[in-house]
PyMOL Python script that loads the backbone (N, CA, C, O; Angstrom):
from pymol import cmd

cmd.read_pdbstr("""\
ATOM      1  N   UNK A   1     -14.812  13.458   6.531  1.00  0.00           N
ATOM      2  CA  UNK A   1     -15.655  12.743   5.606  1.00  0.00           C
ATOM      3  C   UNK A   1     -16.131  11.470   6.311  1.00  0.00           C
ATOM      4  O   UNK A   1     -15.312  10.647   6.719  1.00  0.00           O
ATOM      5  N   UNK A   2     -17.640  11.280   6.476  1.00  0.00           N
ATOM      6  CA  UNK A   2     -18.067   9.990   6.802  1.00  0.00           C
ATOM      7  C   UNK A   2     -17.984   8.680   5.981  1.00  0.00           C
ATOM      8  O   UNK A   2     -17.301   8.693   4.957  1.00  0.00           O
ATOM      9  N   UNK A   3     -18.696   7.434   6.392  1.00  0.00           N
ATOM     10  CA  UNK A   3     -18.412   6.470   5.490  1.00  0.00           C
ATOM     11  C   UNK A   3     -19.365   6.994   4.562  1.00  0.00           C
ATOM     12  O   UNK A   3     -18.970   7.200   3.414  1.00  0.00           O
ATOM     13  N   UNK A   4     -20.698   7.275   4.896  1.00  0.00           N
ATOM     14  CA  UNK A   4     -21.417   7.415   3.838  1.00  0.00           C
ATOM     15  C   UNK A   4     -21.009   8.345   2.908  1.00  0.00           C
ATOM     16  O   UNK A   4     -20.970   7.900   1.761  1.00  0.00           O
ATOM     17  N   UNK A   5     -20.654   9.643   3.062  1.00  0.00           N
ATOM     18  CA  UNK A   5     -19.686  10.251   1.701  1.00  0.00           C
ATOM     19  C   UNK A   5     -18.758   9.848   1.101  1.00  0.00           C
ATOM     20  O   UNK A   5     -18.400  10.401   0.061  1.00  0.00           O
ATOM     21  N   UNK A   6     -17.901   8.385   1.793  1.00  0.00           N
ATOM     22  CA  UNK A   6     -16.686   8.045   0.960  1.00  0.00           C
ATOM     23  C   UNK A   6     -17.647   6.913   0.104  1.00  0.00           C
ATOM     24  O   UNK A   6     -17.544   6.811  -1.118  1.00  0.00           O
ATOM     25  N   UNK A   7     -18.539   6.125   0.857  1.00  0.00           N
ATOM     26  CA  UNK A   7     -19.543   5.178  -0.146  1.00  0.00           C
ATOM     27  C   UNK A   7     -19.682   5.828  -1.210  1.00  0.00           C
ATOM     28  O   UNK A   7     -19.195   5.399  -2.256  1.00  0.00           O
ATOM     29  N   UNK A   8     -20.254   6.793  -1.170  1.00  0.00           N
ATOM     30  CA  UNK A   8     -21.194   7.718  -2.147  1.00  0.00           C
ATOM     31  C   UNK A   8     -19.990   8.213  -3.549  1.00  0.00           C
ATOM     32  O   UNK A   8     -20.013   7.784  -4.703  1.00  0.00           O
ATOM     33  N   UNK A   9     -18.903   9.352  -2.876  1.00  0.00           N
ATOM     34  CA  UNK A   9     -17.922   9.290  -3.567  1.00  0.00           C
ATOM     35  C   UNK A   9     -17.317   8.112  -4.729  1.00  0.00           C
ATOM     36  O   UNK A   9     -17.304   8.233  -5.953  1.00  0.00           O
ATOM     37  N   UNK A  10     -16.885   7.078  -3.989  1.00  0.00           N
ATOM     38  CA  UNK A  10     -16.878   5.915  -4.502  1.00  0.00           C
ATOM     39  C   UNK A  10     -17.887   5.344  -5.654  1.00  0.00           C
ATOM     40  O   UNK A  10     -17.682   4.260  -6.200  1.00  0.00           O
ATOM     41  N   UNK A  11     -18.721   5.978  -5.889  1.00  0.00           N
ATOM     42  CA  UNK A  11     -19.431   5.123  -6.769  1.00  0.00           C
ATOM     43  C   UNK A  11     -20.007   6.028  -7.814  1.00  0.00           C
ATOM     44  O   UNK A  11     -20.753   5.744  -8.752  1.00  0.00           O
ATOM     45  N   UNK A  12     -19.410   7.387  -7.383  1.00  0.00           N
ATOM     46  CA  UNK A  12     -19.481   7.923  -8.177  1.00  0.00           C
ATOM     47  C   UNK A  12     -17.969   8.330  -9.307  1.00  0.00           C
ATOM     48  O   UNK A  12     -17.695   9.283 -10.037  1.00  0.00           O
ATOM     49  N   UNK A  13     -17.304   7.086  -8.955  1.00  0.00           N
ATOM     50  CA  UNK A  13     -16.081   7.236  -9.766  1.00  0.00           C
ATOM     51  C   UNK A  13     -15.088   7.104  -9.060  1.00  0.00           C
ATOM     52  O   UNK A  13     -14.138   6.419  -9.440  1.00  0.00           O
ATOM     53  N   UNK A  14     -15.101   7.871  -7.626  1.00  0.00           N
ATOM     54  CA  UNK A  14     -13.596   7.993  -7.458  1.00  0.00           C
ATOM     55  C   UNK A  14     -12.943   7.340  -6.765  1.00  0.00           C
ATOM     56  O   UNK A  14     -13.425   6.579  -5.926  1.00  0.00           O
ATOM     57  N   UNK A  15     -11.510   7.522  -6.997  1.00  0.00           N
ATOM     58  CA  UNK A  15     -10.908   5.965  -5.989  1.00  0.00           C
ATOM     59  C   UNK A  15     -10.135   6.661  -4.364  1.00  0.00           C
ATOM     60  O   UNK A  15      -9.807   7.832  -4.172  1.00  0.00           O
ATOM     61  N   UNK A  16     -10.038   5.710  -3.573  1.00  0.00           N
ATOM     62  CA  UNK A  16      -9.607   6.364  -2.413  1.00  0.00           C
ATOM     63  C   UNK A  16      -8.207   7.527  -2.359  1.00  0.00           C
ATOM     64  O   UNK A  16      -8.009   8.384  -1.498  1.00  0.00           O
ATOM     65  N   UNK A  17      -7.229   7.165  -3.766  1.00  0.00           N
ATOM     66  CA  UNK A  17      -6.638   8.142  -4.087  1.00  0.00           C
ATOM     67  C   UNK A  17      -7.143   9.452  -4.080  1.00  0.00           C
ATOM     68  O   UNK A  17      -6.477  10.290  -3.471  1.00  0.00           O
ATOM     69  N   UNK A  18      -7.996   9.741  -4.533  1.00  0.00           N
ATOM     70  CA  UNK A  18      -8.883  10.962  -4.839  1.00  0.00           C
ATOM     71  C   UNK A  18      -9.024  11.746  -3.642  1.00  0.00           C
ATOM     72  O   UNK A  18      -9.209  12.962  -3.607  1.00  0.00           O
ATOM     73  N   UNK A  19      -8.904  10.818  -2.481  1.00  0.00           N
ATOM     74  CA  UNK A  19     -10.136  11.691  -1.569  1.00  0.00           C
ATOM     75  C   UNK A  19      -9.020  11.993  -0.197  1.00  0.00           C
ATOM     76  O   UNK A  19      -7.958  11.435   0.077  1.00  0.00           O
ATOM     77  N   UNK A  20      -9.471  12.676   0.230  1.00  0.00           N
ATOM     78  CA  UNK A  20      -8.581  13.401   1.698  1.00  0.00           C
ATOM     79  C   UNK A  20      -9.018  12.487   2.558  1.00  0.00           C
ATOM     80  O   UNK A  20     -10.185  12.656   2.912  1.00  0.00           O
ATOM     81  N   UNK A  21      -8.443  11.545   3.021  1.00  0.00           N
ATOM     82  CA  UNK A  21      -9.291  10.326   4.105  1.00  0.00           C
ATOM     83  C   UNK A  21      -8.082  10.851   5.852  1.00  0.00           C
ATOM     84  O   UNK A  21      -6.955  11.346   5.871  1.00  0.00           O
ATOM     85  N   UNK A  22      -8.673  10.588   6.609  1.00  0.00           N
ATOM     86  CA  UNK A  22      -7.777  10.258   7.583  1.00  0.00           C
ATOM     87  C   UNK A  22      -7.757   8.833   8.215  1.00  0.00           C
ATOM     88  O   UNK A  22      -8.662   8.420   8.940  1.00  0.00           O
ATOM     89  N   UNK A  23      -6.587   8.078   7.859  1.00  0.00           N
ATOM     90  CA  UNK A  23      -6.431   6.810   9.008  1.00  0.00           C
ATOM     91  C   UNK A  23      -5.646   6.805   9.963  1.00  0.00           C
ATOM     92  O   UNK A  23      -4.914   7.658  10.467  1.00  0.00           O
ATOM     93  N   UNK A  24      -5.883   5.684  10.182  1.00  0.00           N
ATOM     94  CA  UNK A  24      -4.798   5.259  11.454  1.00  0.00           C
ATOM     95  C   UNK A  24      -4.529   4.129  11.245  1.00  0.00           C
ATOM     96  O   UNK A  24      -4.863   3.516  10.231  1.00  0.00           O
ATOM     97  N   UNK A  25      -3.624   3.504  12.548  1.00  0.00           N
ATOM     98  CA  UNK A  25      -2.879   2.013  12.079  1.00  0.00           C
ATOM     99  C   UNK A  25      -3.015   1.376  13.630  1.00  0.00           C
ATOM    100  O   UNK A  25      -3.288   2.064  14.613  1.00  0.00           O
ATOM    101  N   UNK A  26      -2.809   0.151  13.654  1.00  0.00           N
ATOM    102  CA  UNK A  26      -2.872  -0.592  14.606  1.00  0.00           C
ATOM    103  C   UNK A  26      -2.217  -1.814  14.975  1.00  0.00           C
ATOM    104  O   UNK A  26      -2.876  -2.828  14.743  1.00  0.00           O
ATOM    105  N   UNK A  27      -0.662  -2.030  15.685  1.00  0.00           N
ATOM    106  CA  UNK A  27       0.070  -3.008  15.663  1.00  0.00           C
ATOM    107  C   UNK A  27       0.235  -3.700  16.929  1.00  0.00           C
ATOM    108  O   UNK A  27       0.153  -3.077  17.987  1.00  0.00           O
ATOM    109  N   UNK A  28       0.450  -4.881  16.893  1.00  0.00           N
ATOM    110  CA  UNK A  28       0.984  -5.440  18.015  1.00  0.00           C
ATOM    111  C   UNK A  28       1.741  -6.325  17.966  1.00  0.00           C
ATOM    112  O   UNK A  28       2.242  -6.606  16.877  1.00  0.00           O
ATOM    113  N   UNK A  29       2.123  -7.159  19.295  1.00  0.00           N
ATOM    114  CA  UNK A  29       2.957  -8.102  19.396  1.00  0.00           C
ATOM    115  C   UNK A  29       2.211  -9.359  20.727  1.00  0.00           C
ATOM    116  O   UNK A  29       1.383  -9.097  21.601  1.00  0.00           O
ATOM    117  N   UNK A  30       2.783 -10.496  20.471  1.00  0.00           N
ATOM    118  CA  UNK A  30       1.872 -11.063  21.683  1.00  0.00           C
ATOM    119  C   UNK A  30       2.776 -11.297  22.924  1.00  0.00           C
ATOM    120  O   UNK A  30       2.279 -11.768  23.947  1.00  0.00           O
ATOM    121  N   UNK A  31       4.034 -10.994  22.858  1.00  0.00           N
ATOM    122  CA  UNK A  31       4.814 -11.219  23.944  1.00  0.00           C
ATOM    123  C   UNK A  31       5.482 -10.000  23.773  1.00  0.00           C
ATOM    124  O   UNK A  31       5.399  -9.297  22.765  1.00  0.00           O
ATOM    125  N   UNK A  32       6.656  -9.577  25.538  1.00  0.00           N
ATOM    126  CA  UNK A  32       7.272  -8.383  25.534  1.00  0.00           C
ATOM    127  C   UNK A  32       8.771  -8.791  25.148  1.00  0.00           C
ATOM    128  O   UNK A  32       9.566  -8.004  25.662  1.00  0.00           O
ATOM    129  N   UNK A  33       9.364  -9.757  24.420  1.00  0.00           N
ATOM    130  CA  UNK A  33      10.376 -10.671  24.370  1.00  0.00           C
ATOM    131  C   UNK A  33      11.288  -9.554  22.873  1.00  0.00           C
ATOM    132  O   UNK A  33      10.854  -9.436  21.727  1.00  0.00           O
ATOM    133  N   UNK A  34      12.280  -9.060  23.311  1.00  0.00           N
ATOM    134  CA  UNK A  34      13.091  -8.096  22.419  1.00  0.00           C
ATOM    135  C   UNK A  34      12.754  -8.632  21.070  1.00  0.00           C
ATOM    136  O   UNK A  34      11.912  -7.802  20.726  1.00  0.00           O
ATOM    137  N   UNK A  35      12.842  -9.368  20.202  1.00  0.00           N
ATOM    138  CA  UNK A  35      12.683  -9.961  18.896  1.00  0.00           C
ATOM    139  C   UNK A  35      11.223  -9.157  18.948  1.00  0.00           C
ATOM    140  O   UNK A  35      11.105  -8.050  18.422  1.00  0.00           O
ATOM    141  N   UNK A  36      10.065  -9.856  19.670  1.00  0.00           N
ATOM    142  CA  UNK A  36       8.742  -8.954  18.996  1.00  0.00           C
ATOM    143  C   UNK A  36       8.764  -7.563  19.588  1.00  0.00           C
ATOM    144  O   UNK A  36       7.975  -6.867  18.949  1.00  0.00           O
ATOM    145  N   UNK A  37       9.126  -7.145  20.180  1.00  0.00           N
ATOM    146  CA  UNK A  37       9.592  -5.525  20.549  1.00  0.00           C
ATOM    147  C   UNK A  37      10.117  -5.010  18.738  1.00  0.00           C
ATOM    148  O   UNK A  37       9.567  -4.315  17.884  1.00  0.00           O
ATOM    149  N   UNK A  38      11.029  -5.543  18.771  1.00  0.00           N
ATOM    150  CA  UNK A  38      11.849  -5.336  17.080  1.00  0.00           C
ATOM    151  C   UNK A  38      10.712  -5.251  16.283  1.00  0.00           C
ATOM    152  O   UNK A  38      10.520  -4.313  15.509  1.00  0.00           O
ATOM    153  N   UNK A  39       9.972  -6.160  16.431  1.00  0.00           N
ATOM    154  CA  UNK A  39       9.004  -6.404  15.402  1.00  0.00           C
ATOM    155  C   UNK A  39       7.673  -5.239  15.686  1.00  0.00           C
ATOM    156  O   UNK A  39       6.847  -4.822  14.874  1.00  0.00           O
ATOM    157  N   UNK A  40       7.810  -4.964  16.937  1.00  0.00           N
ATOM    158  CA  UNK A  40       6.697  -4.085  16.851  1.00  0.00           C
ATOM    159  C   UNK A  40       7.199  -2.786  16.183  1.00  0.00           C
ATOM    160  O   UNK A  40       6.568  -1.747  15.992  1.00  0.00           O
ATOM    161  N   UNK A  41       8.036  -2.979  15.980  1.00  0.00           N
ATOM    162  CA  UNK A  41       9.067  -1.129  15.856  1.00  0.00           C
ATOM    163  C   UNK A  41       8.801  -1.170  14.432  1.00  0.00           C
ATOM    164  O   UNK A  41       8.360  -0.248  13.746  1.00  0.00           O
ATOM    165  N   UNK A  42       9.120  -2.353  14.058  1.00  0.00           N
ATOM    166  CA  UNK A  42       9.321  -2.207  12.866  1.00  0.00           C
ATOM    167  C   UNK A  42       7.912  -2.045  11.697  1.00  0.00           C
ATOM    168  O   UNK A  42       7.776  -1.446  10.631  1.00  0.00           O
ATOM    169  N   UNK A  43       6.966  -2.961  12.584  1.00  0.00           N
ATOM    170  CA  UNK A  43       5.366  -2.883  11.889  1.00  0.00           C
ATOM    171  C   UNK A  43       4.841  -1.084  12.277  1.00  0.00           C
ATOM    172  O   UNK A  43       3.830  -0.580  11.788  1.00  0.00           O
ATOM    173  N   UNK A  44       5.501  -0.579  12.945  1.00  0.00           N
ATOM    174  CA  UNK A  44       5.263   0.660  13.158  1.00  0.00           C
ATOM    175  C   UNK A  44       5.617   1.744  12.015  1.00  0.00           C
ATOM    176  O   UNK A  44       4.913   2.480  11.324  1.00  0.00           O
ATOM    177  N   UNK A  45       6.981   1.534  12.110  1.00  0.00           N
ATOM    178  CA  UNK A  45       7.609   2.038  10.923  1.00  0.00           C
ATOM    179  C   UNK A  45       7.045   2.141   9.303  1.00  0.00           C
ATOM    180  O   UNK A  45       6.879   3.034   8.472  1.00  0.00           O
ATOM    181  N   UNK A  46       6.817   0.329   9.411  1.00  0.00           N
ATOM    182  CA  UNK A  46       6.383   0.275   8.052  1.00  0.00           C
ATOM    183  C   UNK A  46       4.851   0.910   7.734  1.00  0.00           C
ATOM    184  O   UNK A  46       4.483   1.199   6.595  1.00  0.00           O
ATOM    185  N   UNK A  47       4.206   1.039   8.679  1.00  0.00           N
ATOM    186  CA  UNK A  47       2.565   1.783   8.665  1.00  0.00           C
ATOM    187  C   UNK A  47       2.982   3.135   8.693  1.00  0.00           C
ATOM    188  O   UNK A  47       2.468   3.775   7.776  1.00  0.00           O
ATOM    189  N   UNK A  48       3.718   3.784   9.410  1.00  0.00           N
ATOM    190  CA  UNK A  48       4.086   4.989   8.775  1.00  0.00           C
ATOM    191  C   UNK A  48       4.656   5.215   7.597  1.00  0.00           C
ATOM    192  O   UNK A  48       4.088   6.030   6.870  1.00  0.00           O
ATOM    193  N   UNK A  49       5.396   4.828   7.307  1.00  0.00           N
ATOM    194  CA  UNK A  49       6.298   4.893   5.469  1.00  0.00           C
ATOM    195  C   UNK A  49       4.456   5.101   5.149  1.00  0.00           C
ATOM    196  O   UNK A  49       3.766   6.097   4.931  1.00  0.00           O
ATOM    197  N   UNK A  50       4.133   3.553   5.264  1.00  0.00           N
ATOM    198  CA  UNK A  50       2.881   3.334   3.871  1.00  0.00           C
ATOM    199  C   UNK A  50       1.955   4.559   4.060  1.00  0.00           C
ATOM    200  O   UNK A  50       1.222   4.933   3.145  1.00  0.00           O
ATOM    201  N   UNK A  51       1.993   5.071   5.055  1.00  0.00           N
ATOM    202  CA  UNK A  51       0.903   6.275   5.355  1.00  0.00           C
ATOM    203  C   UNK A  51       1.159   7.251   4.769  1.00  0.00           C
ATOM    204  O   UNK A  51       0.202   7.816   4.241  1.00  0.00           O
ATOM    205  N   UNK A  52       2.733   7.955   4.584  1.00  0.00           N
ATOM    206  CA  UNK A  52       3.329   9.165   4.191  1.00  0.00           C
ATOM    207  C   UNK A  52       3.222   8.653   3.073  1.00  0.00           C
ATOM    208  O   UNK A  52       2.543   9.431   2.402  1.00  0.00           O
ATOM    209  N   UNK A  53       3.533   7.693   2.422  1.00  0.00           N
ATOM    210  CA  UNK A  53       3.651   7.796   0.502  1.00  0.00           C
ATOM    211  C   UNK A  53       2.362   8.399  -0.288  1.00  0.00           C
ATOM    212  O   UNK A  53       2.481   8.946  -1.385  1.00  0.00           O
ATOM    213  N   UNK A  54       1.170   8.248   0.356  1.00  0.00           N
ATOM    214  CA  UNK A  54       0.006   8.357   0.104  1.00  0.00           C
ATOM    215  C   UNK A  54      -0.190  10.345   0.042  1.00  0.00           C
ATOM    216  O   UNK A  54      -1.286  10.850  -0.200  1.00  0.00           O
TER     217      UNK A  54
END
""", "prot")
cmd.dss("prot")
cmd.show_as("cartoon", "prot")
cmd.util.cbc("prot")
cmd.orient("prot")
């Protein structure tokens, strides 16, 4: 589905629930220092959970 069919969709009522979308996610860290390593794992994690509940 392009943007313009999810626009279109969208306004014709329906909410992104509705619709078969595919995303993706995008995390980082600004240093390689174990604490933001942790942190990258973990912003990883949590974008997957939020992805699967959907």
């Amino acid at each position: 589905m392009n943007v313009l069919q999810v626009r279109n969709e969208l306004l014709r009522g329906k909410t992104i629930f509705d619709m078969n979308l595919n995303v993706g996610y995008y995390a980082r860290v600004s240093t390689e220092k174990d604490d933001q390593l942790n942190s990258l794992e973990n912003k990883s994690n949590n974008f997957k959970d939020m992805i699967m509940e959907t």
